[in-house]
DRENTOR-645741 format. One record per residue (C-alpha): residue number from 1; z, x, y; residue in three letters. Coordinates in pm, 1 decimal, decimal comma, padded with zeros to 6 digits, always signed. Last residue first. Example, Ala and Ser with C-alpha at 12.3 -4.5 7.8 and 13.67 -1.06 7.14 Angstrom:
# DRENTOR-645741
+-----+----------+----------+----------+------+
: pos :       c3 :       c1 :       c2 : code :
+-----+----------+----------+----------+------+
:   2 : +00714,0 : +01367,0 : -00106,0 :  SER :
:   1 : +00780,0 : +01230,0 : -00450,0 :  ALA :
+-----+----------+----------+----------+------+
***
This chain:
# DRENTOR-645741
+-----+----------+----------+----------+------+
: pos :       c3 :       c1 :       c2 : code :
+-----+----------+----------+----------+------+
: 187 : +00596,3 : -03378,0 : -03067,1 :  UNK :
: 186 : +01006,6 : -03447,5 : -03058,4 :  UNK :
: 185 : +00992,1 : -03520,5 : -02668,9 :  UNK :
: 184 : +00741,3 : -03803,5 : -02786,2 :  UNK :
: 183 : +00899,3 : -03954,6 : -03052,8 :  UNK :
: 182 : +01235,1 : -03981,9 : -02847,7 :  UNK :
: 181 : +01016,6 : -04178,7 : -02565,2 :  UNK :
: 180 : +00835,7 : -04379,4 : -02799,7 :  UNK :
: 179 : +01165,2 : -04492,0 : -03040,1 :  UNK :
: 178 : +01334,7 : -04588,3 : -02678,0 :  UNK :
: 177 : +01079,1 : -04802,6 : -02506,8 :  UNK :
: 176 : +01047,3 : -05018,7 : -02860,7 :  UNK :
: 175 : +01409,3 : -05013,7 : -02938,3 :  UNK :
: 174 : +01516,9 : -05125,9 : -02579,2 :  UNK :
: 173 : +01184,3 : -05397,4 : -02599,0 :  UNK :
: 172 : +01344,3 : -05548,5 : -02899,9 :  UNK :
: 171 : +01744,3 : -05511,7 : -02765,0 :  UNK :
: 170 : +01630,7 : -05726,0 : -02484,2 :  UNK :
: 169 : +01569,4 : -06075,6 : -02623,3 :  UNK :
: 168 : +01923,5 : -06192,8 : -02663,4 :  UNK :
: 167 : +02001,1 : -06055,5 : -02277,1 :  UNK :
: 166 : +01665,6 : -06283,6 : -02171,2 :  UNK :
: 165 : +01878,9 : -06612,0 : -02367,1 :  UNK :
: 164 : +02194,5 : -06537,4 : -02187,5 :  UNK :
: 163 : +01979,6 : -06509,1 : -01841,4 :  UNK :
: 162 : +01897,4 : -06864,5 : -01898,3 :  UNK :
: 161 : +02229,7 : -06938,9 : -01943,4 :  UNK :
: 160 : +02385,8 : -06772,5 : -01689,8 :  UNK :
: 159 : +02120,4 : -06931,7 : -01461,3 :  UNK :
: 158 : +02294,2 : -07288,8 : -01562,6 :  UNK :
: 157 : +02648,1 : -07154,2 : -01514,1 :  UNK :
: 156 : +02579,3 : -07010,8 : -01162,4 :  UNK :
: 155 : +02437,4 : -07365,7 : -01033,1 :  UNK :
: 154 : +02615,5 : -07633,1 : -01101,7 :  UNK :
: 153 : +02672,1 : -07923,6 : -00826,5 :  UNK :
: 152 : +03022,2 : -08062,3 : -00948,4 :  UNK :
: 151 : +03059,0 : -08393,5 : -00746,2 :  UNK :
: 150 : +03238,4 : -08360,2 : -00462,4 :  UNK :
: 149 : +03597,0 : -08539,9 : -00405,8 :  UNK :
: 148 : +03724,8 : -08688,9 : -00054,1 :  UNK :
: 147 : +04024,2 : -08868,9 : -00166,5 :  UNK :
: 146 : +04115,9 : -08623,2 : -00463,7 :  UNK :
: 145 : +03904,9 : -08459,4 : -00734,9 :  UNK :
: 144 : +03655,3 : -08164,8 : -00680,7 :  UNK :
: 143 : +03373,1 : -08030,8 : -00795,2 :  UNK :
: 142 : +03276,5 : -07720,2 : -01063,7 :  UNK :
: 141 : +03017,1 : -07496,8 : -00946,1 :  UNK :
: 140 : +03063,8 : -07618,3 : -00526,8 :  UNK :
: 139 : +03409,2 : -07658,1 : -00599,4 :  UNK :
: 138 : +03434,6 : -07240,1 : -00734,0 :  UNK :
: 137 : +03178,8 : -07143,0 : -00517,3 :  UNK :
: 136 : +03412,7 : -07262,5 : -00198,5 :  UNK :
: 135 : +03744,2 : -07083,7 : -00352,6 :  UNK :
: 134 : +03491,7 : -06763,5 : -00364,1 :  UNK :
: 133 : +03386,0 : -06766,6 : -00012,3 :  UNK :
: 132 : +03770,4 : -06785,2 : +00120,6 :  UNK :
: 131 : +03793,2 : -07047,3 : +00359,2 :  UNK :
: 130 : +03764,0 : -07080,7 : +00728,8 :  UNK :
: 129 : +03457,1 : -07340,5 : +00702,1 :  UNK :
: 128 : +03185,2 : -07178,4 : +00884,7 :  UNK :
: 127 : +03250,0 : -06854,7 : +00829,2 :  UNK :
: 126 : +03320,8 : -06828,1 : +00473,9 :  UNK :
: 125 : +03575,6 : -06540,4 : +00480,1 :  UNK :
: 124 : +03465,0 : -06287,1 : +00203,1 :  UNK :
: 123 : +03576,9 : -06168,2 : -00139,4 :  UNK :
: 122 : +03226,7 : -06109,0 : -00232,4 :  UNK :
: 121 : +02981,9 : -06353,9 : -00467,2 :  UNK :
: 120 : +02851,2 : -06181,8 : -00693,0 :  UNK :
: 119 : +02564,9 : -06023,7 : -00898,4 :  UNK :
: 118 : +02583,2 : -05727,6 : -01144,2 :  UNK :
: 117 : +02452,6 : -05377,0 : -01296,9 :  UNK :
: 116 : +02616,5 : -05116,3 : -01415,8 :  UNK :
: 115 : +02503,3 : -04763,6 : -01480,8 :  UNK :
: 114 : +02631,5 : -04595,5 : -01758,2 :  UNK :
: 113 : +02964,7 : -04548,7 : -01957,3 :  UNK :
: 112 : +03196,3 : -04368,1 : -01708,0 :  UNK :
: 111 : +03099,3 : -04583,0 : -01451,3 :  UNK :
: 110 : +02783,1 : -04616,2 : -01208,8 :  UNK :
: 109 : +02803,3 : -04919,3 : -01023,6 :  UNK :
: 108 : +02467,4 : -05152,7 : -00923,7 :  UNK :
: 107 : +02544,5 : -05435,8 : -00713,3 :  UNK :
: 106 : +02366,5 : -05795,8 : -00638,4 :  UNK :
: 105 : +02490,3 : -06001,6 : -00368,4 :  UNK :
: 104 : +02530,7 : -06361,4 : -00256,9 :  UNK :
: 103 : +02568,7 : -06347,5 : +00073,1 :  UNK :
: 102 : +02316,0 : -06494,3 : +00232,2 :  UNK :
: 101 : +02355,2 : -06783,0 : -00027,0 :  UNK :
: 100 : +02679,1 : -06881,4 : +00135,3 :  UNK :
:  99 : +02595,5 : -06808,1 : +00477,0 :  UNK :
:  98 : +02292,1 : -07033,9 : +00483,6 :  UNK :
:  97 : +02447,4 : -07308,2 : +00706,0 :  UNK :
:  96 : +02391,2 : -07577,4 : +00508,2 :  UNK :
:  95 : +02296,8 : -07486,5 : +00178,4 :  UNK :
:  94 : +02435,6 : -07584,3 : -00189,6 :  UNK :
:  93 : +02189,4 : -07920,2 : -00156,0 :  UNK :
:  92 : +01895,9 : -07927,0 : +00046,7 :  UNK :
:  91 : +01904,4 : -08079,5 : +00420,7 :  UNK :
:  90 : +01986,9 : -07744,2 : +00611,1 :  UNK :
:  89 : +02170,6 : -07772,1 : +00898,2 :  UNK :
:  88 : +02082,7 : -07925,3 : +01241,2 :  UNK :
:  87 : +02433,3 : -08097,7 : +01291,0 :  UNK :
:  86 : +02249,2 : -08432,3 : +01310,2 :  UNK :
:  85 : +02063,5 : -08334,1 : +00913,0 :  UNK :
:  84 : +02363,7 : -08267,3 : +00812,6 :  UNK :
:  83 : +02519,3 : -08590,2 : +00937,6 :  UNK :
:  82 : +02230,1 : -08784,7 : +00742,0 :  UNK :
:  81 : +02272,4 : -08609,6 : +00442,8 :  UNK :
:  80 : +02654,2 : -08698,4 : +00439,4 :  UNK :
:  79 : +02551,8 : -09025,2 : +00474,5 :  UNK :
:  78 : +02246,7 : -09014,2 : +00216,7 :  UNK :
:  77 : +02493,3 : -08883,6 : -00074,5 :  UNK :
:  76 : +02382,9 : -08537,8 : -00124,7 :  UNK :
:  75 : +02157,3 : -08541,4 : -00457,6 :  UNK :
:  74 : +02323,5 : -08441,2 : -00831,9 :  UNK :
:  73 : +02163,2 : -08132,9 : -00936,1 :  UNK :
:  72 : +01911,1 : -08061,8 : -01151,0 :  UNK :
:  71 : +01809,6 : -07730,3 : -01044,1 :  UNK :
:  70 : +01508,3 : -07692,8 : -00847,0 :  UNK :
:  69 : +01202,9 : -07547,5 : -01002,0 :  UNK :
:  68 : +01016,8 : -07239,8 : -00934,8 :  UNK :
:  67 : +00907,6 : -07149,1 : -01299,6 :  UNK :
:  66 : +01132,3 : -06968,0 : -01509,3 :  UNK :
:  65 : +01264,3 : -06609,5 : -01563,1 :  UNK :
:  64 : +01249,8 : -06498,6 : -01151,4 :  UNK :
:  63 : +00940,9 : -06392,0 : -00978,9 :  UNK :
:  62 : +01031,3 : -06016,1 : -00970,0 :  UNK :
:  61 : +00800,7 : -05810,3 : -00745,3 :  UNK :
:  60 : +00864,8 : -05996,8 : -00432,0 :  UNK :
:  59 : +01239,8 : -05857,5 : -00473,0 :  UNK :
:  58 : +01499,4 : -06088,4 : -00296,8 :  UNK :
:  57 : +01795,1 : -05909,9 : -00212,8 :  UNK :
:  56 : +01882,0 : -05944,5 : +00134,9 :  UNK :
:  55 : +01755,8 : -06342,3 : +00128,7 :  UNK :
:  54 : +01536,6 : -06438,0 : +00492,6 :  UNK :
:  53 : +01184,9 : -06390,7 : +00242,8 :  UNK :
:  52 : +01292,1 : -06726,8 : +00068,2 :  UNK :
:  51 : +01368,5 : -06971,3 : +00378,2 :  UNK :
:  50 : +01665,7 : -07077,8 : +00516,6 :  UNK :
:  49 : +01726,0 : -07303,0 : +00800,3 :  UNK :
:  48 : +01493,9 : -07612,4 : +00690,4 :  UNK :
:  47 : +01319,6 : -07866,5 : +00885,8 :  UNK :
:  46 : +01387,2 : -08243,9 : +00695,8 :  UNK :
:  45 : +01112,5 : -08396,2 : +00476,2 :  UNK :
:  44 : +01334,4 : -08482,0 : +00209,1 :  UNK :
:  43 : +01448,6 : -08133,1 : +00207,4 :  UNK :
:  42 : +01451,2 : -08151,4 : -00221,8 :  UNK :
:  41 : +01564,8 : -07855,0 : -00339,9 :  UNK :
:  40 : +01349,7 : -07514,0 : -00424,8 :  UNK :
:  39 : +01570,3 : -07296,5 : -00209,7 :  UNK :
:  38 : +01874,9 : -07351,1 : -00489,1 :  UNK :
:  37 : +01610,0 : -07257,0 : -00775,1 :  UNK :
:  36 : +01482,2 : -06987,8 : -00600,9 :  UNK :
:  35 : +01851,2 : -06824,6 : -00555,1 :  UNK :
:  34 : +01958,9 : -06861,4 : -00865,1 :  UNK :
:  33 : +01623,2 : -06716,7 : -01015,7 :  UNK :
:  32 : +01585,2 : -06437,0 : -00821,3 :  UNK :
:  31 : +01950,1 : -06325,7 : -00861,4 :  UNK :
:  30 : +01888,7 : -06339,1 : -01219,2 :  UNK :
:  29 : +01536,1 : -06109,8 : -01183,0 :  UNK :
:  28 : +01786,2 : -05883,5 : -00993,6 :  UNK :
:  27 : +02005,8 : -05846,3 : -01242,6 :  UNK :
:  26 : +01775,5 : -05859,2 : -01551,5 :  UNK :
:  25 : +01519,1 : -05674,1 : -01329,3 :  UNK :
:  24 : +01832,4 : -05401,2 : -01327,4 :  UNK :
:  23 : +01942,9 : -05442,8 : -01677,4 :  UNK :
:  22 : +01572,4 : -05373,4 : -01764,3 :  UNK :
:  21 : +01556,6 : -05010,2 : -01571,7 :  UNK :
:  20 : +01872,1 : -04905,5 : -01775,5 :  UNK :
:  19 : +01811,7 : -05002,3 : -02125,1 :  UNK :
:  18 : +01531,6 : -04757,0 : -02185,1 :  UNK :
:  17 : +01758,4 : -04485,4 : -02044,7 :  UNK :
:  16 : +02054,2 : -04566,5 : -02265,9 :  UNK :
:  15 : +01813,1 : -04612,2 : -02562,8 :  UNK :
:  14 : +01631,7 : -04280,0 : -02493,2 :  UNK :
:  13 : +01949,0 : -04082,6 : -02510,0 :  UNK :
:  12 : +02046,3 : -04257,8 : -02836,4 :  UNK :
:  11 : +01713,1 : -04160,6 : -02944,6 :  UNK :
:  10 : +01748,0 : -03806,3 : -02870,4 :  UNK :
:   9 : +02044,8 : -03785,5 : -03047,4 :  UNK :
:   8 : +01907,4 : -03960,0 : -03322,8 :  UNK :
:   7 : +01531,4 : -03736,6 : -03323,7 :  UNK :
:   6 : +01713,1 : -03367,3 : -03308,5 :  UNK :
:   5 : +01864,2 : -03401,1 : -03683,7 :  UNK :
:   4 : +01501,6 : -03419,0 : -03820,9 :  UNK :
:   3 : +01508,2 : -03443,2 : -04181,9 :  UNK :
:   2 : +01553,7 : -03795,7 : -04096,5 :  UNK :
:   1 : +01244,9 : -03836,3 : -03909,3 :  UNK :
+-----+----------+----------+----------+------+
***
């Protein structure tokens, strides 16, 4: 192979292509995941308004990087339970009227250097309340203080995590995909 000036171009190429189709399951596969493990709270037995096939981006084909569990997140006090459930909105934590996680989006860009791949949260009017959809994300991921503070109910940083660890674990299968496909068109 190193006689062979042809194979490093060609496996540069490869690598850029290899990486492509895995950044998207990574993005989707991490929109998966947030969203499953926000659907997966607790109803206590109350009806729910959103269910897992109503989400824009949900692909059937990617389950996610973990198991279907909820994330650990501190339960609604039972008042303010209560007056959601009276108002007819959903009972789990991080959903009440489902705008928020109806909107939650996943985007693929092509610059200069490749295709990129990412979710967000748009710059958006939340409905229900008046306020801009990214303030709301922001107390929902980190709390509040004052009269009327909420507790910080996590849920972007913990996926970012888990997503950390499937970035560490990429370059292997990158190599792997790219090395055959440059071997080949060398043949």
């Amino acid at each position: 192979m190193r006689s062979n000036e042809a194979f490093f171009p060609e496996y540069v190429r490869a690598t850029v292509e290899a990486t492509g189709p895995q950044m998207r399951n990574l993005a989707y596969g991490s929109y998966t995941l947030l969203v499953d493990k926000v659907l997966a709270g607790d109803p206590r037995g109350h009806p729910l308004r959103l269910k897992v096939n109503q989400l824009p981006y949900r692909d059937e084909s990617l389950r996610g990087f973990k198991d279907r569990m909820a994330l650990k997140l501190r339960p609604l006090d039972d008042e303010y339970l209560e007056q959601k459930v009276r108002e007819r909105k959903d009972p789990r934590p991080l959903i009440a009227t489902a705008f928020y996680l109806k909107h939650i989006q996943v985007y693929e860009e092509e610059t200069a250097q490749g295709v990129v791949y990412g979710v967000y949260v748009p710059d958006i009017i939340h409905k229900p309340s008046g306020l801009p959809l990214q303030t709301i994300v922001g107390w929902l991921e980190y709390g509040t203080s004052g009269d009327h503070a909420q507790p910080a109910r996590p849920h972007w940083r913990p996926v970012a995590l888990i997503v950390r660890r499937m970035w560490a674990k990429l370059p292997e299968g990158i190599k792997v995909a790219a090395l055959k496909t440059a071997l080949r068109k060398l043949r």
